[in-house]
PAVO-997865 format. One line per field, with one value per atom (N, C-alpha, C, CB): residue in one letter; atom name; x negated, y negated, z. Coordinates in Angstrom, 3 decimals, m for minus. Glycine has a CB too. Layout:
% residues N
aa <- a,...
at <- CA,...
X <- X,...
Y <- Y,...
Z <- Z,...
This chain:
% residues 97
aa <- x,x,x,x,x,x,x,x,x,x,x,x,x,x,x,x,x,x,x,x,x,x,x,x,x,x,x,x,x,x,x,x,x,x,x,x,x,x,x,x,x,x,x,x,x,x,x,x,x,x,x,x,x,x,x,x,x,x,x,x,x,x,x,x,x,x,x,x,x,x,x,x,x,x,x,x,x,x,x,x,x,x,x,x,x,x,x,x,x,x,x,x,x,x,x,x,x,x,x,x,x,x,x,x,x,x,x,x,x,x,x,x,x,x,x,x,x,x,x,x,x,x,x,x,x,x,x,x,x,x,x,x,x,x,x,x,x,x,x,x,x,x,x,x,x,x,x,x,x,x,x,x,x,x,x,x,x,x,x,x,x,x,x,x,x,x,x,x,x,x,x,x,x,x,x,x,x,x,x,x,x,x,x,x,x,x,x,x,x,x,x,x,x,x,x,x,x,x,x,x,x,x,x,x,x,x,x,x,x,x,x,x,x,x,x,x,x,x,x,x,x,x,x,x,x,x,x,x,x,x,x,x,x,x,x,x,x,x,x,x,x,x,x,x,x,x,x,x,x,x,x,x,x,x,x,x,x,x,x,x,x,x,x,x,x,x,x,x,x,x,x,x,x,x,x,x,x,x,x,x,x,x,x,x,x,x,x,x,x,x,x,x,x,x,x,x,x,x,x,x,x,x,x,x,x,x,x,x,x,x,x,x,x,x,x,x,x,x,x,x,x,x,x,x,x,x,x,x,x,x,x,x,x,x,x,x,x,x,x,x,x,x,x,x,x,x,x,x,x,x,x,x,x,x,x,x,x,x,x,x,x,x,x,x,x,x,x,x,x,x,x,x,x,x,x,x,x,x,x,x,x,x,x,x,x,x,x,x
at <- N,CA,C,CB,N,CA,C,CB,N,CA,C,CB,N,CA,C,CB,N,CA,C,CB,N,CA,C,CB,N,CA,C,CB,N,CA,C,CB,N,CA,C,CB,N,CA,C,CB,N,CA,C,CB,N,CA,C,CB,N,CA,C,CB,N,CA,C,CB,N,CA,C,CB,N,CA,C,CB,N,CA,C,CB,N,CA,C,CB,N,CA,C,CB,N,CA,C,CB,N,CA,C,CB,N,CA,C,CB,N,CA,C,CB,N,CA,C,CB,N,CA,C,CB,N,CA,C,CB,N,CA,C,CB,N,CA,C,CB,N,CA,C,CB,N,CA,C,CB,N,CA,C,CB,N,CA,C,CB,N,CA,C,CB,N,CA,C,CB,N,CA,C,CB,N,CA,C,CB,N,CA,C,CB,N,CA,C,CB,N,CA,C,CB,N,CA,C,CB,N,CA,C,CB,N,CA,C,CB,N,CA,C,CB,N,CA,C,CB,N,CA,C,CB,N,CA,C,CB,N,CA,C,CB,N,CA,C,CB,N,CA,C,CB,N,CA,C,CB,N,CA,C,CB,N,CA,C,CB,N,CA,C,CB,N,CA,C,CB,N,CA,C,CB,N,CA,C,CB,N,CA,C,CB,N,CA,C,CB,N,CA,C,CB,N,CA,C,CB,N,CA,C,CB,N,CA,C,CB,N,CA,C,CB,N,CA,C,CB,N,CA,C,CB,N,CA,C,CB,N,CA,C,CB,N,CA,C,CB,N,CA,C,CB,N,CA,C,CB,N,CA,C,CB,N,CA,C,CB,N,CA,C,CB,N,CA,C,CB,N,CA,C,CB,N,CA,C,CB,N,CA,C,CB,N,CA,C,CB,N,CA,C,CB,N,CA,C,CB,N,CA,C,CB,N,CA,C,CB,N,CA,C,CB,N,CA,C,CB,N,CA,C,CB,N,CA,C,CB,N,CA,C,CB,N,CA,C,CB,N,CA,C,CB,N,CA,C,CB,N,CA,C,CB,N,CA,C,CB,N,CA,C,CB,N,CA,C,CB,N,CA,C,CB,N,CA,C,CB,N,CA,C,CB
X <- 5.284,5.592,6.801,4.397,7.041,8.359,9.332,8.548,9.605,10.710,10.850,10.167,9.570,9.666,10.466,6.994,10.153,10.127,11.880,8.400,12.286,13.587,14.333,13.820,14.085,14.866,14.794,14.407,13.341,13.560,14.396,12.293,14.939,15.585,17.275,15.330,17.410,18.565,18.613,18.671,17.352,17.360,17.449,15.949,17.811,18.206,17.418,19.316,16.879,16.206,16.306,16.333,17.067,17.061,16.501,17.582,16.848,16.864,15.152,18.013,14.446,13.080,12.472,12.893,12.566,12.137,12.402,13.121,13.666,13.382,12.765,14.259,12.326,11.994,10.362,12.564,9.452,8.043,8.213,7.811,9.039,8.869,8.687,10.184,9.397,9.194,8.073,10.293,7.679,6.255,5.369,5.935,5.093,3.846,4.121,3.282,4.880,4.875,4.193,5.974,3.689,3.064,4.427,2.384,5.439,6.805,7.024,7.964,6.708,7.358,6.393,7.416,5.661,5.446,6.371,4.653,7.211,8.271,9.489,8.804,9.688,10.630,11.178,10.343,12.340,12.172,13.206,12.615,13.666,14.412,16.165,14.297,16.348,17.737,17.733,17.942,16.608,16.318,16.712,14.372,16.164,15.963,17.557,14.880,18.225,19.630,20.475,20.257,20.547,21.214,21.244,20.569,19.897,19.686,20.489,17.891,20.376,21.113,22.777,20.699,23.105,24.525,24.575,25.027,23.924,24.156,24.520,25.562,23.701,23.759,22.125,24.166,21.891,20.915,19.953,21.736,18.528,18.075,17.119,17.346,17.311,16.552,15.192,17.301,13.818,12.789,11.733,12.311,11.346,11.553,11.875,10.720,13.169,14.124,13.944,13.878,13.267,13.269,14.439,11.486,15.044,16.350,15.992,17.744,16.345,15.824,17.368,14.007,17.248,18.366,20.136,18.016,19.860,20.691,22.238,19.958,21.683,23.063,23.077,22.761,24.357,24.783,24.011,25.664,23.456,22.529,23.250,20.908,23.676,24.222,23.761,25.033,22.454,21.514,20.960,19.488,21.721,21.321,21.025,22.638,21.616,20.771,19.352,21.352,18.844,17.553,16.654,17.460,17.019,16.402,16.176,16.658,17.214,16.709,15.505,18.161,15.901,14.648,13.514,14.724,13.695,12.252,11.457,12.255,12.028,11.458,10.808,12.318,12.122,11.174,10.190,11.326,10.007,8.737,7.731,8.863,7.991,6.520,6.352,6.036,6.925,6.407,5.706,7.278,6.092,5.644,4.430,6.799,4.001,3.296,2.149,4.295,2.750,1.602,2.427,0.111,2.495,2.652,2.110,1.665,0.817,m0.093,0.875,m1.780,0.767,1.262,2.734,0.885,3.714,4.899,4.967,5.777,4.112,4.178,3.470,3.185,2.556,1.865,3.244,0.317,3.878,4.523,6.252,4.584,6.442,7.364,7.141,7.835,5.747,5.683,5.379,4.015,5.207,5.056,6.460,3.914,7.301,8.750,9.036,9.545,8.976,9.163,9.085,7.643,7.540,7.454,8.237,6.067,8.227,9.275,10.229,9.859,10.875,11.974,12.370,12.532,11.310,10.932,10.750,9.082,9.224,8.954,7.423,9.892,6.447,5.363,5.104,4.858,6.181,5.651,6.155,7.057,7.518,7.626,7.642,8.433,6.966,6.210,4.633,6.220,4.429,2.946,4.460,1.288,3.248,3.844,3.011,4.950
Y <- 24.124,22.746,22.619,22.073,23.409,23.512,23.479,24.531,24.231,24.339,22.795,25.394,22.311,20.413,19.290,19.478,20.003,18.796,19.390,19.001,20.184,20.481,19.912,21.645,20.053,19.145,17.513,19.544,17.386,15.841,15.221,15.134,15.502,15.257,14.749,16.316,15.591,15.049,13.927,15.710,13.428,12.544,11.137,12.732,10.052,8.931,8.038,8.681,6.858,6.375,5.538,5.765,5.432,5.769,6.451,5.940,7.512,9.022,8.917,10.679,8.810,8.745,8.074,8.153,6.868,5.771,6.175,4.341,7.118,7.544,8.584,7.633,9.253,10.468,10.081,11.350,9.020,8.192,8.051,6.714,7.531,6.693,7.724,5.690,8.816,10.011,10.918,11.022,10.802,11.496,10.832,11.923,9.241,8.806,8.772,7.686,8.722,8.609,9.495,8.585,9.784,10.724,11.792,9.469,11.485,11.861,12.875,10.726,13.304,14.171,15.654,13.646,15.355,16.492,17.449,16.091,16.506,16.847,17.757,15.561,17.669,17.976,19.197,17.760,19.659,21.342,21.427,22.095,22.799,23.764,22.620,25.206,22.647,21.286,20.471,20.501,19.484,17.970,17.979,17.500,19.732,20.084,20.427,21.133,21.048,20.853,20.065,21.478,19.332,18.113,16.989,17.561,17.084,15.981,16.617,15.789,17.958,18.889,18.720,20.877,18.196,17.795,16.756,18.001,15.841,14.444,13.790,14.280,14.133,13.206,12.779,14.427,11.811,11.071,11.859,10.346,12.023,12.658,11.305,14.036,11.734,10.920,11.094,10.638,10.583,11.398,10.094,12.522,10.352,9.663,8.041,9.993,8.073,6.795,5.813,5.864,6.751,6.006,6.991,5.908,6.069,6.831,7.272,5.778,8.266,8.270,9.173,9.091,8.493,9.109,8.615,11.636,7.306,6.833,6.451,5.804,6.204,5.519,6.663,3.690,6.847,7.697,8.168,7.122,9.376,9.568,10.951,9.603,10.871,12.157,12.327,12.537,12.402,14.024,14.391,13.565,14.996,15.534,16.866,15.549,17.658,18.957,18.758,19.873,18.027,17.632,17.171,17.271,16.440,15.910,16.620,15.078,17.533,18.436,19.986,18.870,20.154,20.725,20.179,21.111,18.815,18.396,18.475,16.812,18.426,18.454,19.611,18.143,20.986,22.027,22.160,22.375,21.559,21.799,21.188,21.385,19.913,19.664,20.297,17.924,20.395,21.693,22.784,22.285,23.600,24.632,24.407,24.872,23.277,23.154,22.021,22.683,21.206,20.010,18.679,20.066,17.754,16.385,15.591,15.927,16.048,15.345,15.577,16.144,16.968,17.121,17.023,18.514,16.946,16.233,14.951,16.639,14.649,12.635,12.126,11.715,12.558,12.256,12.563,13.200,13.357,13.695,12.781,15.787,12.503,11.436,10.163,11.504,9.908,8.402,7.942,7.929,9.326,9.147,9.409,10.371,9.925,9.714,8.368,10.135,8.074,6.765,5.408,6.620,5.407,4.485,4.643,4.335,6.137,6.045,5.230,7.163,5.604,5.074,3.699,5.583,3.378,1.377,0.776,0.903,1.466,0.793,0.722,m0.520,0.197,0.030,m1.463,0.077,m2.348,m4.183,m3.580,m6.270,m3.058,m2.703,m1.480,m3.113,m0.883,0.171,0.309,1.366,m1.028,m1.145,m1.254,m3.467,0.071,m0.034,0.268,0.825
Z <- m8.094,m8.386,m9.305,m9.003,m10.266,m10.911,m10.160,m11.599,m9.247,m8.059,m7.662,m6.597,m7.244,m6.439,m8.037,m5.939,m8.769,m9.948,m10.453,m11.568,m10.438,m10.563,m9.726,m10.525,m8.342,m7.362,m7.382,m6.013,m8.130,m8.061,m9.077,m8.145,m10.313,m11.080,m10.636,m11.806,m9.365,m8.282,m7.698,m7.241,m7.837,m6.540,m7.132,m5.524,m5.844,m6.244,m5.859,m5.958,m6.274,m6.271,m4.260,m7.714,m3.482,m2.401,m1.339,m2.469,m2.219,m1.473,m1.769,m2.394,m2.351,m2.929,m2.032,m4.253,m2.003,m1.170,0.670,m1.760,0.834,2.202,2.701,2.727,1.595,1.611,1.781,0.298,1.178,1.012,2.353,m0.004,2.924,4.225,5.313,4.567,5.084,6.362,6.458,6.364,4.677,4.416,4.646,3.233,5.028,5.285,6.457,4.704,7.457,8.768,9.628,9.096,10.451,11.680,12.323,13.165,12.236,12.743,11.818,12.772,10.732,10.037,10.497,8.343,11.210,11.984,12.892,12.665,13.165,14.067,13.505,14.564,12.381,11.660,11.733,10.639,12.009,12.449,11.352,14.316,11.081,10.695,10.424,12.104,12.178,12.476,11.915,13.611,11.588,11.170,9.394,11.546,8.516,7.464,6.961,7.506,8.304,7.682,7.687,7.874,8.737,8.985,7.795,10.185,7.367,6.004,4.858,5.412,5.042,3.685,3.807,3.825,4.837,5.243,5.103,6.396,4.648,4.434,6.142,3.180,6.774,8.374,8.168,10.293,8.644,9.716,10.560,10.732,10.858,11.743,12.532,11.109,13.611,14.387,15.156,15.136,14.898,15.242,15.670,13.923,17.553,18.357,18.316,18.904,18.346,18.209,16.914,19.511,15.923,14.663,13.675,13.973,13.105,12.393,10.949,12.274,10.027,8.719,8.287,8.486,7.127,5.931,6.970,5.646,7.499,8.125,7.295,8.687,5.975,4.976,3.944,4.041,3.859,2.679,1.578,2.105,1.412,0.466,m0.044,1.033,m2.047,m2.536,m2.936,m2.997,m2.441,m3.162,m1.429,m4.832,m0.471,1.014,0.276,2.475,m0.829,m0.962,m1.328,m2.012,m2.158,m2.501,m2.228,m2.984,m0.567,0.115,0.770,0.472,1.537,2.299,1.538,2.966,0.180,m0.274,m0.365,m1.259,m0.781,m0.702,0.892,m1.258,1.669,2.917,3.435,3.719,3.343,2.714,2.373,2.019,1.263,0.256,0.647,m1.121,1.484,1.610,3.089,1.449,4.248,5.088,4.755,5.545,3.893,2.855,1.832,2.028,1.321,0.212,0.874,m1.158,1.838,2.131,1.896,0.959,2.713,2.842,1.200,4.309,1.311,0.063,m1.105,m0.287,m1.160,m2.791,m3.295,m3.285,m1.962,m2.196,m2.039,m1.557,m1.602,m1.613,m2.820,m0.114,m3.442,m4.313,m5.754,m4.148,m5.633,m6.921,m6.635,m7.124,m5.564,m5.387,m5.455,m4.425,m5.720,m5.373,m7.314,m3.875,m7.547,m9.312,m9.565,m10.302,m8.956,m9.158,m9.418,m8.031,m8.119,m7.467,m8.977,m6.072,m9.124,m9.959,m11.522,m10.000,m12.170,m13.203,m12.949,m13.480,m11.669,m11.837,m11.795,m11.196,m11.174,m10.881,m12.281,m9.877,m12.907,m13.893,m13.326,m14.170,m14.206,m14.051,m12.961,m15.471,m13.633,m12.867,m11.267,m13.649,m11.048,m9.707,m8.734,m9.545,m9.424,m8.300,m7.482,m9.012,m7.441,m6.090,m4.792,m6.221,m4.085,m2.692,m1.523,m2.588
């Protein structure tokens, strides 16, 4: 978990919020190896005809580790520790999601 929490310190509050959206989805099953670098290049992956990490995001290295990581570690325990990202960075009044 040190490794996940180092990379999140990169990330932008964006990049967070697209990163929630691909982890609760059913689609991130799909995700291969391609999809993991492509994001690390700062491109767009497309996974069946739904688009993700479509607009400019500068943290694509961190995103693409985090994706990594939760392949590797579990959906749960990288979504659960982004979505407590998530709300630091909101604030308490706006982070229900």
């Amino acid at each position: 978990m040190s490794e996940l929490h180092g990379i999140e310190r990169h990330l932008n509050l964006p990049s967070v919020e697209e990163l929630i959206r691909l982890l609760r989805s059913d689609l991130f099953e799909r995700i291969t190896d391609a999809h993991v670098r492509a994001v690390g290049e700062y491109g767009a992956i497309e996974l069946d005809g739904e688009s993700f990490f479509a607009r400019a995001f500068s943290a694509g290295k961190e995103v693409a580790a985090s994706l990594a990581l939760a392949r590797e570690l579990g959906v749960r325990q990288v979504l659960t520790d982004l979505q407590a990202l998530r709300a630091s960075m909101l604030g308490p009044c706006l982070a229900v999601s």
